[in-house]
C-alpha positions as CSV (number, residue, x, y, z in Angstrom):
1,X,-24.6,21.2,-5.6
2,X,-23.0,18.0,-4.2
3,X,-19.0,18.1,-4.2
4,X,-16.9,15.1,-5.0
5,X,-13.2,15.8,-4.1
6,X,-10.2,14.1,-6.2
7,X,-7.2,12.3,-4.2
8,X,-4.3,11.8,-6.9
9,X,-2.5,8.8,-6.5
10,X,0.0,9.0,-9.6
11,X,2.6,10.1,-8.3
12,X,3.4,7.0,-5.2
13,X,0.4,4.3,-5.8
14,X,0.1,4.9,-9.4
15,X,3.8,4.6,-10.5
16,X,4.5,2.1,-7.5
17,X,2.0,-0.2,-9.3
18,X,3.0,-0.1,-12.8
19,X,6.3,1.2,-12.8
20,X,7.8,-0.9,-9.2
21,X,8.3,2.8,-7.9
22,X,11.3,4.3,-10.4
23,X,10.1,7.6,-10.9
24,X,13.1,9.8,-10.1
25,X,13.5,13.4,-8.3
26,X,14.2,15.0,-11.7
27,X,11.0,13.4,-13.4
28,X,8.7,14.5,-10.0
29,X,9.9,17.7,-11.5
30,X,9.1,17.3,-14.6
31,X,5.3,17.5,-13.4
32,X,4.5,19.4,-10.1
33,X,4.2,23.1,-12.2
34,X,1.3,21.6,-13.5
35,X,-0.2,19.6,-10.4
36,X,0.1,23.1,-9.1
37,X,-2.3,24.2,-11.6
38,X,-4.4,21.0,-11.6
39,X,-5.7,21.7,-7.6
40,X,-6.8,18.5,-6.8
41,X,-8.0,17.9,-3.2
42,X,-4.9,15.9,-2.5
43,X,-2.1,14.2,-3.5
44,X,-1.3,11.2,-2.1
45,X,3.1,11.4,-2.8
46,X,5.0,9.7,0.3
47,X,5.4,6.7,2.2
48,X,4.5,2.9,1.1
49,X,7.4,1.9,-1.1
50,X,8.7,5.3,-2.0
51,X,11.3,5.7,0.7
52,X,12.5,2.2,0.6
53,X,12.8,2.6,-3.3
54,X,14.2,5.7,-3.5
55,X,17.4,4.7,-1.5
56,X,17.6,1.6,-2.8
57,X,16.9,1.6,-6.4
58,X,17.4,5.4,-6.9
59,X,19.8,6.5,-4.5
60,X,17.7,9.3,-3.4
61,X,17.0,10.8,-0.2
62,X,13.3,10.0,0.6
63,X,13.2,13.1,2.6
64,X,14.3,15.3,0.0
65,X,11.7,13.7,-2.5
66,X,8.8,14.7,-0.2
67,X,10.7,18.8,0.0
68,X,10.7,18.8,-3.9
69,X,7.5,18.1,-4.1
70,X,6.3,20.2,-1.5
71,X,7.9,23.4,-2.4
72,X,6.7,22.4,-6.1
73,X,3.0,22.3,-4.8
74,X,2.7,24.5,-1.9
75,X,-0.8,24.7,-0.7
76,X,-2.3,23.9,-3.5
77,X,-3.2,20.3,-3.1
78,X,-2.6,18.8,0.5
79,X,-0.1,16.1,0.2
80,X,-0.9,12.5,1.7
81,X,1.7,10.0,3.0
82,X,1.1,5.9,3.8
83,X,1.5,4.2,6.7
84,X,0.9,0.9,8.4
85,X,0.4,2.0,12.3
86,X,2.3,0.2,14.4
87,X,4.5,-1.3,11.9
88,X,5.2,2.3,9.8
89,X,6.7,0.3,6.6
90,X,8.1,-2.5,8.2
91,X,7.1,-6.2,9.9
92,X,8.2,-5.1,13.0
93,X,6.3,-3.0,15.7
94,X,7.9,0.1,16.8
95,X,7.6,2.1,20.2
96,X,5.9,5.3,20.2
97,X,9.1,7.3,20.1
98,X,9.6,6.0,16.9
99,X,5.5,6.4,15.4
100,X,6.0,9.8,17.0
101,X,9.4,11.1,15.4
102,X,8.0,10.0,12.2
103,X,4.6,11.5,12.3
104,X,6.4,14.5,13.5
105,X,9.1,15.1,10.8
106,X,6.6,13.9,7.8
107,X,3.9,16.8,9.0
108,X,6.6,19.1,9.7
109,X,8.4,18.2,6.1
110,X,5.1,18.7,4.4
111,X,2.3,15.8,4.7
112,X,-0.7,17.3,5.4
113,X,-2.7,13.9,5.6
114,X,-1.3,10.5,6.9
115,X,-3.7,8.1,5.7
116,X,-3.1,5.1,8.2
117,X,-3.8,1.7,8.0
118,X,-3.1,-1.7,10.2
119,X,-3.4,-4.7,8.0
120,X,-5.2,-6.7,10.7
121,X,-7.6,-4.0,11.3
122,X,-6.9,-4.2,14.7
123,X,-7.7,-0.4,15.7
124,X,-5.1,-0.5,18.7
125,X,-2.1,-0.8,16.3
126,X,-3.3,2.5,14.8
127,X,-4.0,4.7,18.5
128,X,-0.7,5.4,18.4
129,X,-0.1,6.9,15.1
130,X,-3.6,9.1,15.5
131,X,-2.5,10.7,18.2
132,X,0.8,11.7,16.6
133,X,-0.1,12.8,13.3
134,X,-2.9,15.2,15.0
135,X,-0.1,16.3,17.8
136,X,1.8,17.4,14.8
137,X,-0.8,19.1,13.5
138,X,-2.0,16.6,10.6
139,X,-4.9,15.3,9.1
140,X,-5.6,11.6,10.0
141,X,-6.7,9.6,7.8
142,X,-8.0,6.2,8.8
143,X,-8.2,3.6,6.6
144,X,-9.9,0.3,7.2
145,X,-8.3,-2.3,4.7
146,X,-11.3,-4.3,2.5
147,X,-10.9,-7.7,2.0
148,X,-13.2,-10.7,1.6
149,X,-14.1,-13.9,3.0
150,X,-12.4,-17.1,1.4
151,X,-14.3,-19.3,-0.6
152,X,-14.1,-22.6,0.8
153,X,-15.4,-25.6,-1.3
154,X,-18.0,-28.1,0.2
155,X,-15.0,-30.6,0.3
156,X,-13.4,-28.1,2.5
157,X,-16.0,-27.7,4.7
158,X,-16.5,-31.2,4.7
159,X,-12.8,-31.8,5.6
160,X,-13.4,-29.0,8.7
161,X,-15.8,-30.8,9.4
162,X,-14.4,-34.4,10.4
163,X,-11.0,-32.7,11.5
164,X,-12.9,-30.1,14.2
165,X,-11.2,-26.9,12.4
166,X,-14.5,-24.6,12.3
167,X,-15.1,-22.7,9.2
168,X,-16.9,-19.3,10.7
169,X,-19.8,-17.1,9.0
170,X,-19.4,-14.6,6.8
171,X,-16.9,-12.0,8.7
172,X,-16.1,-8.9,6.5
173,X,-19.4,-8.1,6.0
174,X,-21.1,-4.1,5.4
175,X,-21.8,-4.2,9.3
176,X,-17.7,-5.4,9.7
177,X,-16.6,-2.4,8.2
178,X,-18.9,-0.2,9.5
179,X,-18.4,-1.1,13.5
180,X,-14.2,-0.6,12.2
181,X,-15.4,2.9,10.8
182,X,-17.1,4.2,13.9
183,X,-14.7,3.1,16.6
184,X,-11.7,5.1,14.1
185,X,-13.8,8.2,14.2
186,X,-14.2,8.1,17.6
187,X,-10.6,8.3,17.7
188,X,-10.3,11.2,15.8
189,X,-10.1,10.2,12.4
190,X,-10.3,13.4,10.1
191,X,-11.8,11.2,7.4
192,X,-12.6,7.0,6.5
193,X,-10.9,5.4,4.1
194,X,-12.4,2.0,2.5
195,X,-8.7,1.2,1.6
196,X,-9.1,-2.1,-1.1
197,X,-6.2,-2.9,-2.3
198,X,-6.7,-5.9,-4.2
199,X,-9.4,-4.1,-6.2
200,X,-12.2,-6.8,-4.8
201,X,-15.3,-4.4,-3.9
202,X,-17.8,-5.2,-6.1
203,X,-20.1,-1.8,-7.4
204,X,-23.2,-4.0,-5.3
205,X,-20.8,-3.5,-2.3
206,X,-19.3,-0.6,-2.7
207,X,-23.4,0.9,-2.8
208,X,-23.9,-0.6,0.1
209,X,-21.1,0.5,2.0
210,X,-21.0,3.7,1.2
211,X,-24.4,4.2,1.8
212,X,-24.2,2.7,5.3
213,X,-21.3,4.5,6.4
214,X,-23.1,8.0,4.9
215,X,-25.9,6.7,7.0
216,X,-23.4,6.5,10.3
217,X,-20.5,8.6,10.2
218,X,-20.4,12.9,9.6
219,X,-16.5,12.8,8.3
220,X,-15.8,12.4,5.0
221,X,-15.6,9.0,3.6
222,X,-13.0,7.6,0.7
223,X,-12.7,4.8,-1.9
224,X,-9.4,3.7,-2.6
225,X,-9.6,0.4,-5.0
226,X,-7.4,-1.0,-7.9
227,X,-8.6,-2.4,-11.1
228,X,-6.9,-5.5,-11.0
229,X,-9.7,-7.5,-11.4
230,X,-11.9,-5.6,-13.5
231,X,-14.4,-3.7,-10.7
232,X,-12.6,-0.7,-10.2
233,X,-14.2,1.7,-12.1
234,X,-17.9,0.6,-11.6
235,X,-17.4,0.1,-8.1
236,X,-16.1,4.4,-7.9
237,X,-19.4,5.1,-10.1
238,X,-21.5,3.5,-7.5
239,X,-19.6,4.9,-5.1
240,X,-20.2,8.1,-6.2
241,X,-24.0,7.5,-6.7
242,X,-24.4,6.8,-3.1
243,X,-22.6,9.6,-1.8
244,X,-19.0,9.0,-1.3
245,X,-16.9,12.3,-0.3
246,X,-13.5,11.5,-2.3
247,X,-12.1,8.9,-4.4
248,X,-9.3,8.3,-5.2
249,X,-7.7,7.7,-9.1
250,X,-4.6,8.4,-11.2
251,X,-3.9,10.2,-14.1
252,X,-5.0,8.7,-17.0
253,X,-1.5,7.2,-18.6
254,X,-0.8,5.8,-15.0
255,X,-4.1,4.1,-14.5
256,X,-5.9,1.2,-14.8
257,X,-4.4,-2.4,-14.9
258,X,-3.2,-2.9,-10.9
259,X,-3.6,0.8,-10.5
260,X,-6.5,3.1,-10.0
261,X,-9.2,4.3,-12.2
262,X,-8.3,7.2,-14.6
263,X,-9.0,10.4,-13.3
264,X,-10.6,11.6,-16.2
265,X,-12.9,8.3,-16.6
266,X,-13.7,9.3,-13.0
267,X,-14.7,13.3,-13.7
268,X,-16.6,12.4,-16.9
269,X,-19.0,10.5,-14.5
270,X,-19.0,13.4,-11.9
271,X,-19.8,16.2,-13.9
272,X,-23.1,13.6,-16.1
273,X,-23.6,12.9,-12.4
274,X,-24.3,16.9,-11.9
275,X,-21.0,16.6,-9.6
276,X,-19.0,19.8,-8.8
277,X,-15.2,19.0,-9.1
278,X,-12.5,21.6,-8.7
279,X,-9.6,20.6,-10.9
280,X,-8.0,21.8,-13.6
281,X,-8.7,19.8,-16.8
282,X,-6.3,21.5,-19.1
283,X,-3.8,21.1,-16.4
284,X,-4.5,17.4,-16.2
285,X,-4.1,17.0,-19.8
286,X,-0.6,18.9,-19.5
287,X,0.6,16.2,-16.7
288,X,-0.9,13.6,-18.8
289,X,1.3,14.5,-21.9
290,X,4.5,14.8,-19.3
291,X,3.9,11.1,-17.9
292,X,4.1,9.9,-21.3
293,X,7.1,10.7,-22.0
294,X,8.3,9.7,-18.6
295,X,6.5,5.9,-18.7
296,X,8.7,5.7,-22.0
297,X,11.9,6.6,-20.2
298,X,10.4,3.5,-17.6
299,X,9.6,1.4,-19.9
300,X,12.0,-1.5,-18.8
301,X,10.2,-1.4,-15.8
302,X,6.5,-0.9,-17.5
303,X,4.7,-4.6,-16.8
304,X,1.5,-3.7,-19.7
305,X,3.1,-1.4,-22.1
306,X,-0.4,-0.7,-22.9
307,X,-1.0,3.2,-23.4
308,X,-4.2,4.6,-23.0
309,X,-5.4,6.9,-25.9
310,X,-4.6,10.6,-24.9
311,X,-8.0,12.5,-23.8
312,X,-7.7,16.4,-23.1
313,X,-10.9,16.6,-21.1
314,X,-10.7,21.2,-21.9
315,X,-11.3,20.5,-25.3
316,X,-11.8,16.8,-26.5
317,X,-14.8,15.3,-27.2
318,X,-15.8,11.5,-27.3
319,X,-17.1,9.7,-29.8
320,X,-20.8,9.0,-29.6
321,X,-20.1,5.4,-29.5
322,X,-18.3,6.2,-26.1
323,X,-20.6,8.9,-24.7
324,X,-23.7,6.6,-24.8
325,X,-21.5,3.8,-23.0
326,X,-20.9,6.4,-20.0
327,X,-24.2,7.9,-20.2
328,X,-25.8,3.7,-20.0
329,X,-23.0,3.2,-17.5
330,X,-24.7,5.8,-15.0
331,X,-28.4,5.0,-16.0
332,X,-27.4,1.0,-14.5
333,X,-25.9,2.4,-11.8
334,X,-28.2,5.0,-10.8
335,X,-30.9,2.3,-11.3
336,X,-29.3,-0.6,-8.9
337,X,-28.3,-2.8,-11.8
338,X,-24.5,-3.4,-10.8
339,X,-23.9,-6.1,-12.9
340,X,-24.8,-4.2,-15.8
341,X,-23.1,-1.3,-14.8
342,X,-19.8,-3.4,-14.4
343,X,-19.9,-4.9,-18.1
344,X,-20.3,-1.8,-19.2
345,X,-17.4,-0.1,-17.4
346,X,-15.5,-2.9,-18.1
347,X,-16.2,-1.7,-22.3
348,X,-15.7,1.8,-21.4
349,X,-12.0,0.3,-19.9
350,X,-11.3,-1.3,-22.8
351,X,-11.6,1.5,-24.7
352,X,-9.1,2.8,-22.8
353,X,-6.6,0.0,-23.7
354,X,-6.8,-1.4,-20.0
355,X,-5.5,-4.5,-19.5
356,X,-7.9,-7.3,-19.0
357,X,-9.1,-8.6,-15.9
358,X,-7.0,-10.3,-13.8
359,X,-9.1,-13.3,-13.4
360,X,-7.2,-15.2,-11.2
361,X,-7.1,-12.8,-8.8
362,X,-10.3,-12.3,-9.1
363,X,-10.6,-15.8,-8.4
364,X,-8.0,-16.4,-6.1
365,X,-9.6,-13.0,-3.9
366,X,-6.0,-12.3,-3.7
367,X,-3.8,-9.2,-4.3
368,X,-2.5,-8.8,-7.8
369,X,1.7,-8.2,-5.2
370,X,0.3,-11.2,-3.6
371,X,0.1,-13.6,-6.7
372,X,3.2,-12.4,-8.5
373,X,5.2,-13.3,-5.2
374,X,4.0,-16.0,-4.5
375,X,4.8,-17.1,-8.3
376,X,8.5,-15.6,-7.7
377,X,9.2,-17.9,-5.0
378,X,7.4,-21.4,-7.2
379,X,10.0,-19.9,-9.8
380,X,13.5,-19.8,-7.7
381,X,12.4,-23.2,-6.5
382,X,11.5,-24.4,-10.2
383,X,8.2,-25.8,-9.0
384,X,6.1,-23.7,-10.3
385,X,4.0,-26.2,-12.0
386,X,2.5,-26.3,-8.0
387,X,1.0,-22.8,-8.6
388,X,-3.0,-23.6,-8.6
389,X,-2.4,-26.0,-5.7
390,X,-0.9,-23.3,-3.7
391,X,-3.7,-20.8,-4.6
392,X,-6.0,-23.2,-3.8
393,X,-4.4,-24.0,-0.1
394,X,-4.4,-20.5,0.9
395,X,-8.4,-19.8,2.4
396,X,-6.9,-22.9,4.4
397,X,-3.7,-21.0,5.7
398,X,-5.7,-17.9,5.8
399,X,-7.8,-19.4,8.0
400,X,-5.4,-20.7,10.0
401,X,-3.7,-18.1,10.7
402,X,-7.5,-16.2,12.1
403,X,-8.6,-15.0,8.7
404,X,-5.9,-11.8,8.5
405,X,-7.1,-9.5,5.2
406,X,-4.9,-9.6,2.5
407,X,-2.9,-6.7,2.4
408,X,0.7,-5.8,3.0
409,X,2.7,-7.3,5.0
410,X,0.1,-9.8,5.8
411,X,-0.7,-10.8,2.3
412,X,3.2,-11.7,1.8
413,X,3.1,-13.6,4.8
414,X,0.6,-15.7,4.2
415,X,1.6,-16.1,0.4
416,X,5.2,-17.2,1.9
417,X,3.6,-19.8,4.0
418,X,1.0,-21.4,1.1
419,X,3.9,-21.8,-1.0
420,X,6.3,-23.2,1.9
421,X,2.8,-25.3,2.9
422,X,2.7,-26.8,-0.7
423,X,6.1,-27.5,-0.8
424,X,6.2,-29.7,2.2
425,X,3.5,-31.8,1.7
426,X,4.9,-32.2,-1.9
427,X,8.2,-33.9,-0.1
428,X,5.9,-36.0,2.0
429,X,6.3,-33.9,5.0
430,X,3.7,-32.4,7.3
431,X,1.9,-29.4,6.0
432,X,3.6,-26.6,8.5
433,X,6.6,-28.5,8.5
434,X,8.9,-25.5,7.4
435,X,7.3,-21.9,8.8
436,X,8.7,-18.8,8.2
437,X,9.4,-16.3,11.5
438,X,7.0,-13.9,9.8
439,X,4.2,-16.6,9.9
440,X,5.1,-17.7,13.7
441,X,4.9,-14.3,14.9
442,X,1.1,-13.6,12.7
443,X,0.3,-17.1,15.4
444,X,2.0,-15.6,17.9
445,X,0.1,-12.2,18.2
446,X,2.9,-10.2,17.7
447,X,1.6,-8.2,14.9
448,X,-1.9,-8.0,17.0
449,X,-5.4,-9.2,16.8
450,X,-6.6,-11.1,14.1
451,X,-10.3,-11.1,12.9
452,X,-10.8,-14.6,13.7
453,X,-9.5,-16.2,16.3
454,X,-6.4,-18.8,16.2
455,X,-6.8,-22.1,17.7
456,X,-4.7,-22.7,20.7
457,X,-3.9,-26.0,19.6
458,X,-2.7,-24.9,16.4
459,X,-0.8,-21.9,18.3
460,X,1.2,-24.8,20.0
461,X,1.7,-26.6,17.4
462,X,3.0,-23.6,15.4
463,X,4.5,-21.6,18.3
464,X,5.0,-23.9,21.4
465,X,2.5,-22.0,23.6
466,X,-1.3,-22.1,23.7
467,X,-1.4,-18.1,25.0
468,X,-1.7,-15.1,22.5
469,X,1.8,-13.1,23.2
470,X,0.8,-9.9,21.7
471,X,3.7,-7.5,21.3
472,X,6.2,-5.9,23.6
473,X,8.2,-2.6,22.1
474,X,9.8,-2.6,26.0
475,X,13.0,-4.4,24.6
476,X,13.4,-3.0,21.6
477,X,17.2,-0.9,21.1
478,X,17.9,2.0,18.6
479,X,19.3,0.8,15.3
480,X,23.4,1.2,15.8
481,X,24.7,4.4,14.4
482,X,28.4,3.9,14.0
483,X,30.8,6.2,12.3
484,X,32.1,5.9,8.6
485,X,35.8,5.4,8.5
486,X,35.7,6.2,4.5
487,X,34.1,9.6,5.6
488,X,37.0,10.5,8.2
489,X,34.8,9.0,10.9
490,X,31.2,11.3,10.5
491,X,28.5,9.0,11.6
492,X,26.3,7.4,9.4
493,X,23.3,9.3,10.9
494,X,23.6,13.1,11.2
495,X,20.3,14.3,12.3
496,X,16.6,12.9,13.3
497,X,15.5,12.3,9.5
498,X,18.3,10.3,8.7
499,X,17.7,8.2,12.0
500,X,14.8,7.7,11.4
501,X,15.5,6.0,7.9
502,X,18.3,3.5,10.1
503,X,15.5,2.4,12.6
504,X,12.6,1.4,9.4
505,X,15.1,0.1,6.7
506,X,18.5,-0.1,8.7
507,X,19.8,-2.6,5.6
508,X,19.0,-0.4,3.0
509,X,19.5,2.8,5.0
510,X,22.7,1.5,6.4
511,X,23.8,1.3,2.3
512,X,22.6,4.0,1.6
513,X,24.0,7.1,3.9
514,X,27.0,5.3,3.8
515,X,27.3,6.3,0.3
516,X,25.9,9.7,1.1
517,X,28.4,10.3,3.5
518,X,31.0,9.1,1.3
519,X,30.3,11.5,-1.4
520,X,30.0,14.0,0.9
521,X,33.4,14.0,2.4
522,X,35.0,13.0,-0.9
523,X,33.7,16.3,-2.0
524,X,34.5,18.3,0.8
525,X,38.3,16.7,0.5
526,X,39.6,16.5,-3.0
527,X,43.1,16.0,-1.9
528,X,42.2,12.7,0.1
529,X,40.2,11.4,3.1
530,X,41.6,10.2,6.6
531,X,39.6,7.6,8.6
532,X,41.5,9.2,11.6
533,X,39.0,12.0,12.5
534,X,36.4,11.7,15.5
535,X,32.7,11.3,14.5
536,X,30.8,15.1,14.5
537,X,28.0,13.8,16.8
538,X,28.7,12.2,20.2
539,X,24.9,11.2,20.8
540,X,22.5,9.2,19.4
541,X,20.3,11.5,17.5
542,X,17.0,9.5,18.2
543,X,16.3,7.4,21.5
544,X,14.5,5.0,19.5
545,X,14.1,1.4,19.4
546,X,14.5,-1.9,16.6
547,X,14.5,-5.5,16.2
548,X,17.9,-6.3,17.9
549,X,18.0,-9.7,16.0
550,X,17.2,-7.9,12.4
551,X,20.8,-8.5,10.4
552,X,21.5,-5.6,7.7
553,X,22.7,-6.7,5.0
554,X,25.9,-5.6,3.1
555,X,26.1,-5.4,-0.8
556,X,23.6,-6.6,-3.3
557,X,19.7,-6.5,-2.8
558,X,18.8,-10.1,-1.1
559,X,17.8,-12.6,-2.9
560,X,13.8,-14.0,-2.6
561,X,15.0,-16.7,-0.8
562,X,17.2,-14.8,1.8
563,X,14.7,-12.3,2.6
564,X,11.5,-14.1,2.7
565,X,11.7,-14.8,6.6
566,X,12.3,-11.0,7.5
567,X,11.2,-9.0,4.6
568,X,11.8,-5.7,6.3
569,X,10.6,-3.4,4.0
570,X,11.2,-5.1,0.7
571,X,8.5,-6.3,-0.3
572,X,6.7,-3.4,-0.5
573,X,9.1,-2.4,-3.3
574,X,7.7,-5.4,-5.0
575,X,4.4,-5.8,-4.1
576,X,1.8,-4.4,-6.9
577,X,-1.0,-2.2,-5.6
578,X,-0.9,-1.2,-2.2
């Protein structure tokens, strides 16, 4: 009997997608007896926005979120973490001291798989974080982001044309990913992730992919997808038709819209399919009936406020209506007919209550973070009456800037420009006329190599050099750890894991163990502080390095404005779907 194995995502991509990541430690809680019961394979819990969040929004120490739930879970699911190579959760690069302490204290804190990614797909920004996470003792999990090629209009390629700027062949093609696949397993990669997070594979291309890599690789291969745009639960029931290993959903109140496909949509396919899947369904139902109650509590933060019907997959039935729609859903699919598989998903999904499909990102072959971002900055301009202009412009700043998928950060940063693009030729001025330091670097080659080459004219013009500078960690200095004269003088940092949090969010880190170590002393000395004692650690914890020009900021989160040229970790706390 063929196994398909489950990755949970509802507790870090599911509630980072519909609920901006607000889940608190007590709600976690609420939950984990039961994912302890449910077994899935794994559970995907840390990294992407969660430690930013947490601090920032929450309060809460990232590193004690990821001990809850790994003393609520034990061995009973492996637990997954998200990271982007090189760049961890940040823009900027960081030295292998840093990649290494990370990898290090995540596996040792409980991650048992570190699914990485580089949103460039440029394998060397992920060596690094390979060799760490299996040093430690991890699983790695390589992920090689999907995205698609633009659409350019014949006026466009008209327009290249006459102005000498090539328009190149199809590039992210079955053969694309497969070549990414290979060269990541002969790394090391424990398992291949197809990591779409704009929810664009199509069920035709998610057949053909899977198939292909089945047909090159012996690991275990993974679809991650969103259903943003309306594909995402066709394109897992092809997937599973053609032999994928694990994909990954959420639980059914957390799913659908920019999240994943339900989990129990998922297993009703897999066990018509003749499927063998080892979790719990009564347990499911149990965490189902738990997130209910805790999407209500979020409900300020809930962007559909569209609840699914409850299904208790131990002991509900469907209607017969329903059951012939799954059962015609697998008959297409088995079949080849995609297209009719999707329409009918898409009715299975509606019964559901999912929202609709996102057509213009399904249009605009953007993420769903992408377009509302992109919007937010139109807004605090007031021009957002420029929106479809600026949608349309960005295959043009795409390719410009050597076709980079669209996934975080590089999604942003590309977003960031269209919109500054727009603007600029709006007031008459040249078309890169105002470019972010995020968008200079992309040029540059500091955040590596891009799928399609830059032109070294429009390098110059961008970056006043014709050469690629890829980049250089050689320079970089720790993050400043200074003492807290509120806290009689105890330094900000007090061990490796807090260090660590000052080097990848040093504004909101900086905020936020300052508080810590506030509290902390205020407890510890009812009767009053002094600012006179000498800080408890005379060394650096960490001899690790940051961006020496990055400026923390005090007080309120930034405005859009103040922290579109750095970002630093924000918008991942914002972006929908990663």
């Amino acid at each position: 009997m063929k196994y398909l194995k489950i990755r949970d995502l509802t507790l870090r991509d599911g509630q980072q997608s519909q609920f901006a990541t607000r889940m608190n430690n007590k709600q976690v809680k609420a939950v984990l007896d039961d994912y302890r019961q449910s077994h899935f394979y794994a559970m995907e819990v840390w990294g992407g926005a969660v430690p930013d969040s947490v601090m920032r929004f929450l309060g809460e120490d990232p590193w004690d979120r990821l001990a809850t739930i790994k003393e609520g879970i034990g061995n009973a699911s492996k637990l997954t973490a998200l990271s982007r190579g090189r760049n961890l959760f940040g823009y900027n690069p960081y030295p292998d001291s840093v990649i290494e302490g990370f990898c290090r204290n995540a596996i040792a804190a409980g991650v048992d798989i570190m699914r990485i990614f580089d949103a460039l797909n440029d394998i060397d920004n992920m060596k690094s974080s390979i060799r760490a996470v299996k040093e430690a003792g991890g699983l790695a999990d390589c992920a090689v982001c999907y995205t698609v090629d633009p659409r350019f209009t014949l006026s466009d390629r008209i327009k290249g044309v006459f102005s000498g700027k090539k328009i190149p062949p199809k590039i992210f093609t079955v053969d694309y990913y497969v070549k990414k696949s290979k060269e990541l397993a002969s790394l090391g990669a424990d398992m291949i992730t197809i990591k779409d997070m704009a929810g664009l594979i199509t069920p035709t291309m998610a057949a053909d992919l899977i198939k292909a890599l089945k047909n090159e690789l012996e690991i275990p291969i993974d679809l991650h997808t969103h259903c943003t745009p309306g594909f995402g639960v066709a394109s897992l029931l092809a997937a599973m038709v053609n032999g994928v290993d694990i994909v990954d959903t959420a639980i059914l109140s957390f799913s659908g819209g920019p999240a994943a496909p339900a989990y129990e949509i998922i297993r009703i396919f897999a066990d018509r399919l003749g499927l063998s899947v080892d979790v719990d369904n009564a347990a499911v139902a149990r965490i189902d009936k738990s997130l209910r109650k805790i999407r209500a509590e979020l409900a300020a933060f809930d962007q559909y406020k569209r609840l699914p019907p409850e299904l208790d997959l131990s002991k509900d039935s469907l209607s017969p209506e329903l059951s012939k729609l799954f059962d015609d859903a697998i008959e297409a699919s088995v079949g080849g007919k995609y297209q009719k598989s999707l329409a009918i998903c898409q009715q299975i999904e509606k019964a559901f209550s999912y929202p609709e499909p996102d057509e213009i990102v399904r249009h605009a072959q953007i993420p769903g973070g992408m377009y509302t971002n992109m919007l937010t900055q139109l807004k605090e301009a007031k021009l957002e009456h420029l929106l479809n202009e600026v949608l349309h412009l960005v295959p043009t700043v795409r390719l410009d800037a050597g076709l980079p998928p669209l996934v975080t950060p590089t999604s942003q940063i590309v977003g960031v420009q269209a919109v500054n693009c727009v603007i600029s030729m709006h007031e008459g001025k040249d078309m890169y006329e105002n470019v972010s330091k995020n968008f200079e670097d992309l040029i540059l080659g500091l955040y590596g190599k891009t799928p399609w080459p830059v032109d070294p004219e429009f390098r110059y013009k961008i970056c006043g050099t014709r050469e690629e500078v890829p980049y250089d960690t050689s320079n970089y200095k720790p993050q400043d750890n200074p003492p807290v004269p509120e806290a009689g003088g105890t330094l900000l940092a007090l061990n490796e894991k807090e260090q660590l949090l000052l080097e990848l969010f040093p504004s909101v880190a900086t905020k936020f163990l300052r508080n810590k170590r506030i509290a902390e002393w205020q407890a510890a000395h009812p009767e009053g502080t002094s600012s006179e004692a000498q800080p408890q650690l005379g060394e650096h914890p960490l001899s690790l390095y940051f961006d020496p020009n990055y400026e923390p900021s005090d007080g309120e989160p930034p405005s859009f404005w103040e922290i579109a040229p750095n970002w630093a970790g924000w918008t991942d706390s914002i972006a929908i779907g990663q």
